[in-house]
N, C-alpha and C positions, 0 to 999 in steps of 0.2 A: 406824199404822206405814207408813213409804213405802214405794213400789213398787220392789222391786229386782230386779236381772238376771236371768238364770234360772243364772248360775253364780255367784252371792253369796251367801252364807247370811248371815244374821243369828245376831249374840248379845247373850243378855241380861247383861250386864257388870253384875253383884249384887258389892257392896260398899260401905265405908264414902262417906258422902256430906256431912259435917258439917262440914267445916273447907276451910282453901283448899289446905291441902297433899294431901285426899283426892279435890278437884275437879280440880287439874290434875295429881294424877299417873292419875288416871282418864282424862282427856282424851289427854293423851301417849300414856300405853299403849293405848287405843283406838287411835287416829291409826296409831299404829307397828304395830299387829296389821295393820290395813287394808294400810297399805304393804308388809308384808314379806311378805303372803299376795297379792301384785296383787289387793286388795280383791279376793279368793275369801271372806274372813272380815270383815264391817263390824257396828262394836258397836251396840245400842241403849242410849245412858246416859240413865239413870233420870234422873241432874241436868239432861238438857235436854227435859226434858219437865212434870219436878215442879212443881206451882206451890203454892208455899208458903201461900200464903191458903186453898186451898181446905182443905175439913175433913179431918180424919185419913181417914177411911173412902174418903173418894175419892181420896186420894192411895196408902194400900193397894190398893185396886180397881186401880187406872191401873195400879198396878206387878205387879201378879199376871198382869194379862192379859196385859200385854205380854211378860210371860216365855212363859206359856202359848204365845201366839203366836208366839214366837222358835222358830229351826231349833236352835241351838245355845245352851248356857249357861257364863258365867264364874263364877267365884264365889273373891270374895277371903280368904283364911283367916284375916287377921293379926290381931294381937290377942295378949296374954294369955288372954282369953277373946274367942271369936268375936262379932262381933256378929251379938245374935239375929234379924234381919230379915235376914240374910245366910243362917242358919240356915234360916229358915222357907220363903224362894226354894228352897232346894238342896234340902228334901223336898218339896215342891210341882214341883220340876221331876224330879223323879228319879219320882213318880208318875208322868207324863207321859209318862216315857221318853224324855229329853230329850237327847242325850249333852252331854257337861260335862266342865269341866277344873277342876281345885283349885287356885287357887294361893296361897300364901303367899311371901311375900317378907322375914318378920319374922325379922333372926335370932338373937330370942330363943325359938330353937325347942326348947332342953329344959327349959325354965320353965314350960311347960304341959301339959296334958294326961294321959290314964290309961291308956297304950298304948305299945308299943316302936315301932310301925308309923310314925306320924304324930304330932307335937304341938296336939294337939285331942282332946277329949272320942272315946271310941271309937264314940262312937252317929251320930257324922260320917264314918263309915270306911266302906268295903269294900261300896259299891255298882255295880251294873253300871253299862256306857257311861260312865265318868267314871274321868279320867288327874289325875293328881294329880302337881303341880310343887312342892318345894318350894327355894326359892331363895335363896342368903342375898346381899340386893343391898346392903347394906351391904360384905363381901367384895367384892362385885363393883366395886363404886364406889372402895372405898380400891387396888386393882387396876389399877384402870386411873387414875387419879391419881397414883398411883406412876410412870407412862411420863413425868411431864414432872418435869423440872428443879426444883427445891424454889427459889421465886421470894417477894419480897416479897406480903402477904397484898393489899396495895393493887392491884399487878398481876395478882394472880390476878381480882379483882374488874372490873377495867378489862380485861384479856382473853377476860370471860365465861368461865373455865376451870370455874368449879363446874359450871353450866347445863351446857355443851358435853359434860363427865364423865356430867353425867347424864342425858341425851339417848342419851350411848352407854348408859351403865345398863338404859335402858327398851328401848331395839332387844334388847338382849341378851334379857334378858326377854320384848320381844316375839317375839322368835324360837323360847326355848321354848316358849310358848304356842301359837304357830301348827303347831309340830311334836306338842304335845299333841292338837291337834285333828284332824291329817294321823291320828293315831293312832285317837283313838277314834271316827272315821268308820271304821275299818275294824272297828269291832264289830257284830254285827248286833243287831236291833229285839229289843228283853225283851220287849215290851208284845205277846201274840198279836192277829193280825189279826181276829180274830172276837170278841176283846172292845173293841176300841181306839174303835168307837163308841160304849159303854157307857161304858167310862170318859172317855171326854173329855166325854160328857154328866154325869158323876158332878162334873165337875171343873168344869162350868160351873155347878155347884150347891153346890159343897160350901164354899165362903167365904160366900154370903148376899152376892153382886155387889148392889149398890145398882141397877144396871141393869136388873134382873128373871133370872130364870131362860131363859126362853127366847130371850131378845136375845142374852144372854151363849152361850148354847147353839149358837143361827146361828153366831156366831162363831168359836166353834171347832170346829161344824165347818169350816167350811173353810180354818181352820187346820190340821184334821184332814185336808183331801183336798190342800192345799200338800204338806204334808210328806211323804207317801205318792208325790205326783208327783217331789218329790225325792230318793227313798230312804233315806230318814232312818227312816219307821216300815212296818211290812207293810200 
């Protein structure tokens, strides 16, 4: 993880990574978080780290720690059903005590889920340090496309109007986002300060890191004493 400022936090941007449309609209809405927080908030994306060659187990590993070590967490909701590696980040970072923000953008949101609350399974719900967006950017996108002149489909194409729509789309987005985070910075630490060594040793153990136990363990501590200098945890 690179060294950053002492007023940047880092987040772990946890969501879909498989197709081209979940790689650059991951990248965008990185990008646009950074900007509209004067890079106060800058993502770590799993897609510019992941190397596909290597074996499953070390590409789980790489992405767990990385969260671990992150200040702050994203976590993408969308889906019919969530995906479950998006799942598996969001209780692993909520152990941690991680603060976190939900977002969903899908707005097929009462199509899913077993809850009035949230369109997600309820066993995804109603944890501390985590602000939950949910957004319907499709609305948002036919919205702001409506502001221009209904023109031939060839010059919307030759004026870049889709791209440009949706560039506004992700600022939008990213601006909830960064005000979700303004938010649950202002929660305090779950995780008591006299067990928070214990468990982040529990956490450098409890996946079976391929790295060893103890290597993994160094490391968070002093992920452990980052965060604490930041007032993120007691």
């Amino acid at each position: 993880m690179s060294q950053l400022t002492e007023k940047t936090l880092n987040i772990y941007f946890a969501g879909e990574l498989f197709t081209h449309k979940d790689l650059a609209g991951n990248a965008m809405l990185a990008e646009a978080i950074a900007e509209l927080s004067d890079h106060r908030y800058c993502s770590v994306l799993p897609q510019n780290f992941e190397q596909r060659e290597q074996e499953a187990k070390r590409i789980r590993d790489q992405d767990l720690l990385n969260l671990l070590e992150s200040d702050l967490a994203l976590f993408c909701f969308d889906g019919t059903e969530l995906d479950s590696g998006t799942v598996v980040e969001f209780m692993t970072a909520k152990f941690a005590d991680i603060p976190s923000v939900v977002l969903r953008t899908d707005y097929r949101s009462k199509s899913s889920g077993d809850q009035v609350d949230f369109p997600w399974n309820l066993m995804a719900s109603f944890y501390p340090r985590c602000e939950v967006e949910v957004i319907d950017a499709m609305g948002i996108y036919q919205n702001i496309f409506k502001e221009f002149p209904i023109i031939d489909a060839t010059d919307v194409l030759i004026e870049k109007r889709s791209s440009d729509v949706a560039h506004t789309m992700i600022r939008v987005v990213g601006q909830a986002i960064v005000d979700a985070f303004d938010r649950v910075l202002e929660d305090k630490p779950v995780l008591p300060a006299a067990s928070a060594e214990v468990v982040y040793d529990w956490l450098a153990r409890f996946a079976g890191f391929s790295k060893g136990d103890d290597a993994v363990a160094a490391e968070l501590k002093n992920a452990l004493r980052r965060k604490r200098e930041r007032g993120l945890l007691a």
